[in-house]
N, C-alpha and C positions, 0 to 999 in steps of 0.2 A: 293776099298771103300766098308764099310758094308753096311750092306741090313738097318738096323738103324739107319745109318749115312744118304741115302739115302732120306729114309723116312723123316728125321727130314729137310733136305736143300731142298726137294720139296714141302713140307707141306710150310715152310715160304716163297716159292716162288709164289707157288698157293692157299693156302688159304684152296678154296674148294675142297672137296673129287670127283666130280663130276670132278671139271677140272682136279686135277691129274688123275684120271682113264682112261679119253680121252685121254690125253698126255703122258701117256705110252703106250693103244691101240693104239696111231699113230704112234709110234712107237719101231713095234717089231723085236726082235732080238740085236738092242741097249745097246753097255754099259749104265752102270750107270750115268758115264761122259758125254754120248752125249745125254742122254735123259733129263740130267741136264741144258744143251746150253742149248735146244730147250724149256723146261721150262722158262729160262733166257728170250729167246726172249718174249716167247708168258706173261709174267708178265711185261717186257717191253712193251709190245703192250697195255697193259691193260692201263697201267700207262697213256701210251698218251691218250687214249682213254676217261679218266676218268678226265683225266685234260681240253680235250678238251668240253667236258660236262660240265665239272666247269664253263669252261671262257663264254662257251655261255650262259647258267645260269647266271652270276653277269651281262654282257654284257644286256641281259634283264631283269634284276632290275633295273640297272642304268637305262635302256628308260624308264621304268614305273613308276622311282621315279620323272625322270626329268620331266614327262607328270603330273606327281600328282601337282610336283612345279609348274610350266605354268599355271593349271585348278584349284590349290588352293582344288584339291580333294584330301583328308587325309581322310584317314579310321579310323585313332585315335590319339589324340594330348594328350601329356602326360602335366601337370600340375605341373612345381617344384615350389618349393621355390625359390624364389630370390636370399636369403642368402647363399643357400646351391650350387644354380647356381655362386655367385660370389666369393664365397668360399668354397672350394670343402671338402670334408671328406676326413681323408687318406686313403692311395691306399693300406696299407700294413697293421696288426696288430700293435699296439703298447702299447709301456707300459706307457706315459704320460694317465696322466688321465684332462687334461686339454687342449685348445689349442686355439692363442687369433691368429683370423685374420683381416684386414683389407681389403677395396675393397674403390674404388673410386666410387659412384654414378654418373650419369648424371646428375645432378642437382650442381653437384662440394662439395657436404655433405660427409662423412665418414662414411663405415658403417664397425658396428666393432660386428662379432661375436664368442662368445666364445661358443667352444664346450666342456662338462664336462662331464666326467665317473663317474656315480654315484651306488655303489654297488660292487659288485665280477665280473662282466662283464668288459669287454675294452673297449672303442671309437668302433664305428661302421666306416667299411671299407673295401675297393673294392665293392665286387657286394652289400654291403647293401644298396647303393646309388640307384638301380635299383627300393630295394624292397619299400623302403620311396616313389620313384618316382611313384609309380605303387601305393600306396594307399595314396598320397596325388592328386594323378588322381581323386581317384575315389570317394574320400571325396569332393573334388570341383567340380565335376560335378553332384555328391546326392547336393549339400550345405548342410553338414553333416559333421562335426566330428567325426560320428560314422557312420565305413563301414559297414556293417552286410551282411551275408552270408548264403543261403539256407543249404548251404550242406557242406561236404567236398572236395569233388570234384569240385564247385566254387569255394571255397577258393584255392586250389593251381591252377586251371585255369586261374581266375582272377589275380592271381599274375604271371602269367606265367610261372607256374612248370608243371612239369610233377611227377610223383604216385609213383618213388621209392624212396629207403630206402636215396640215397644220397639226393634227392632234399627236404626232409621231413627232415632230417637233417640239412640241410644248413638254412630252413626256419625257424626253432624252434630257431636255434644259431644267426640270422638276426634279429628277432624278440625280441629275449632277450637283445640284444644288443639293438636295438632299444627305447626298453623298459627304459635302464637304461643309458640315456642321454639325455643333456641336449643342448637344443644351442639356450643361451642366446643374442638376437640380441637390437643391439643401435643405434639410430644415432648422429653421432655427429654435435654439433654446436645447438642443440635445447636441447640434454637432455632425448628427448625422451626414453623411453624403448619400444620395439616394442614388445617384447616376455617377460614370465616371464622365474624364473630358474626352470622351470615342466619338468618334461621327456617329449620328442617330443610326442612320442608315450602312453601315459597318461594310457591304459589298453589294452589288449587283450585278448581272448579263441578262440583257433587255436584248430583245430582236433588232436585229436591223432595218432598216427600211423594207430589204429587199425581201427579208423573210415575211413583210408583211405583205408586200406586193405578190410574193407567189401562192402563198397562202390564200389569197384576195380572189386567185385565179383558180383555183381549186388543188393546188399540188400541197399535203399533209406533209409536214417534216415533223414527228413525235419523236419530240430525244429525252424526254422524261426519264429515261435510265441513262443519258446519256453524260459524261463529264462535263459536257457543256452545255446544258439545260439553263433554260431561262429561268432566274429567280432574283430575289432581294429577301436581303438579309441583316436586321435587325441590331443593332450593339444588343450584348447579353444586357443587359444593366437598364437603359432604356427598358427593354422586352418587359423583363422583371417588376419594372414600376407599371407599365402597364397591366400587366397581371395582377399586382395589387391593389391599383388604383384605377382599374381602366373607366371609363365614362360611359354606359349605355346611353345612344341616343339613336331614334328611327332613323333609317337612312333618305325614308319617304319625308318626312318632315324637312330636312334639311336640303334635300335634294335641290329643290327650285330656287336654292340660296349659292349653288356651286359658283355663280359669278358675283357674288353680293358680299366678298369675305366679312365685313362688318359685322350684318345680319346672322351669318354662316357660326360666326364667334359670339355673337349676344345670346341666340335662342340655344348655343351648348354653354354658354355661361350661366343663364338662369337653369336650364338644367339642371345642373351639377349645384347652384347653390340653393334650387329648392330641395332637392332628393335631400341635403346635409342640414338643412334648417332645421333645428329646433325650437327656435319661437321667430318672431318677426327681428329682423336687422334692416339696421339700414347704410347705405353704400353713396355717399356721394357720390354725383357724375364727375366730377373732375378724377377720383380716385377710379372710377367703373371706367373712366377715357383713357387711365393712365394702365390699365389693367390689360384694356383691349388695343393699346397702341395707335390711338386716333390720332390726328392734326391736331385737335382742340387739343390736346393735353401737353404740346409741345409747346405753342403760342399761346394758351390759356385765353384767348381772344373769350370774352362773354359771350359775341355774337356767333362765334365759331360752337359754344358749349348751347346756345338754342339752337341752333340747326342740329346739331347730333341728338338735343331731346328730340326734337319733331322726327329727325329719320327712326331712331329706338323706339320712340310711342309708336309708328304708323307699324313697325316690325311686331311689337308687341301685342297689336292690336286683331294682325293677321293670325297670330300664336292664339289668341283667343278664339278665335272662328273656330279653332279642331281644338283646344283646351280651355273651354270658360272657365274652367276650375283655378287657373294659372295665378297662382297667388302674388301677383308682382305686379307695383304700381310705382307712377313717378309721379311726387309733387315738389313742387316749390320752382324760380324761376329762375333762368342764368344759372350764376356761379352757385346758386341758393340751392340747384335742384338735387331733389335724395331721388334715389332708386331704393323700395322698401318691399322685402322680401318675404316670405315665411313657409309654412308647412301647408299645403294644400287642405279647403275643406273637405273634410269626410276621407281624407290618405287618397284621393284620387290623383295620383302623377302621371307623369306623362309616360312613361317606361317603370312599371313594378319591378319589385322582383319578387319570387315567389312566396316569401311568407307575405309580402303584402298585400298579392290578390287573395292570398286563402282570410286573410282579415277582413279585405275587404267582402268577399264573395259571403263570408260567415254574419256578415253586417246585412249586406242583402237580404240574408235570408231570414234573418231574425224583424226586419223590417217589416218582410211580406207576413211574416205570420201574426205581428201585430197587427197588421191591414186586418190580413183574414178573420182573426181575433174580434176587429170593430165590427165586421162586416157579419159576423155570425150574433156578436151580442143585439145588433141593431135589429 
């Protein structure tokens, strides 16, 4: 073996120069081949090592999300739209500049929104669903249709970016997309229009690159009274429905879902249809595929409709780890399979709102003095 060849199959096995250098000093006098094993192992070693870090890591997220669920202690609840909760964005780019869905309300009404590409941009899709969620948060908690922004470095903080060239990229392409669509929302059986046909995102002035570059470097530019402050700016009409209807859901819960749009759209689906459930329903997957804008629902392939049970159960299954209460199961097989929903036992959801923890907290405690009750008459 060359001295090249060498160098190149130890390097992809150790990484760092630091470990290679050890790992040939522990080994002097060594072919090329046996200083390679013993590379092999000790990159083996690392592996378990680095995995076993991982699983005790998620192992305690899971206890601290499920103790957040228990205490009703959230650090940040995200604020969707209804519409965009019961009918999701596509997952993929595409070339339709239209696209009509439907969703069943809890009231038994129809709600039917069209999403329209309006300009040289596409339909907004995958993570753009995150960036909407993330300033339709922050527009409902100001009561404001207009987000506004000190600086540059709040604006991608707030949105949960980080300062390079790709995530400044990704934001300008989210944002224009944003910009130049439309999702016109109805209900049916009254007539209603809920939204008009305005771009969601009605205006924006995002930082430059450069402003994030100097920024980066430590030079403050605060134009927050200034005419030209950085901000995004809601359609009145959109805002309003949110305001009405907006969707609490953890932002911690959904977080680790920011690249998994699928997942991102099922665990705010169930959501939004447990909080509204008043007894058990049930929801075909072809209609819950057609809901969420899958593959499976375009080509109705059977084998396309088991792989999306199998990815949904393995999501829903993770949802159980911080929510055993999560009242949503899937039975039946293929084309056969129902998604069956209902009201959580004991009112335990996954986000309260406030008469429902004082009911529930009043159940609590009517509990313990039954206990105390047993435990005095015994």
């Amino acid at each position: 073996m060359s001295k090249m060849m060498f160098d190149r199959l130890i390097r992809g096995l150790l990484k760092k120069q630091k470990d290679i250098d050890d790992c040939i000093a522990a080994n002097p006098g060594k072919s090329f081949e046996e200083i390679l094993e013993r590379a092999m192992g000790l990159a083996d070693a690392k592996r378990v090592v680095k995995k076993v870090k991982k699983d005790q890591q998620e192992r305690q997220e899971v206890v601290t999300l499920r103790q957040r669920v228990i205490e009703q202690d959230w650090q940040e609840l995200l604020i969707q739209a209804r519409a965009v909760v019961l009918c999701g964005l596509p997952y993929k780019q595409t070339e339709k500049i239209q696209i009509i869905k439907k969703a069943r309300l809890g009231n038994g009404k129809e709600l039917t929104v069209i999403f329209t590409a309006v300009g040289k941009h596409p339909l907004p899709f995958g993570k753009d669903r995150a960036i909407l969620s993330l300033i339709t948060t922050l527009a409902s908690r100001n009561s404001d249709p207009k987000v506004t922004f000190q600086n540059a470095m709040e604006f991608l903080q707030r949105l949960d970016l980080g300062t390079s060239g790709r995530d400044y990229a990704f934001l300008r392409a989210s944002l224009d997309r944003l910009k130049a669509f439309t999702c016109h929302i109805s209900a049916d059986g009254t007539g209603q229009e809920i939204t008009g046909n305005r771009a969601v995102v009605a205006n924006a002035v995002i930082p430059s690159r450069m402003d994030t570059r100097m920024e980066a470097q430590g030079a403050q530019r605060l134009i927050s009274h200034s005419s030209n402050s950085f901000f995004v700016e809601l359609d009145p009409t959109f805002f309003q429905e949110i305001q009405d209807h907006g969707v609490p859901i953890p932002l911690e819960v959904l977080k680790p879902y920011t690249n998994n749009p699928i997942a991102f759209d099922f665990i705010t689906f169930l959501n939004y249809r447990i909080r509204v459930a008043k007894s058990e329903s049930r929801i075909p997957l072809s209609t819950l595929c057609e809901m969420l804008g899958t593959e499976a629902a375009e080509d109705r392939k059977e084998a396309n409709y088991r792989k999306m049970k199998m990815r949904l159960e393995k999501v829903l299954k993770e949802l159980r780890e911080i929510w055993p209460e999560c009242p949503a199961r899937f039975d039946g097989k293929g084309l056969k399979t129902v998604l069956f929903v209902a009201p959580p036992k004991d009112g335990k959801y996954l986000v309260m709102d406030k008469d429902q923890r004082e009911t529930l907290s009043t159940k609590r405690d009517a509990s313990r003095m039954t206990l105390r009750k047993k435990v005095v008459d015994a």
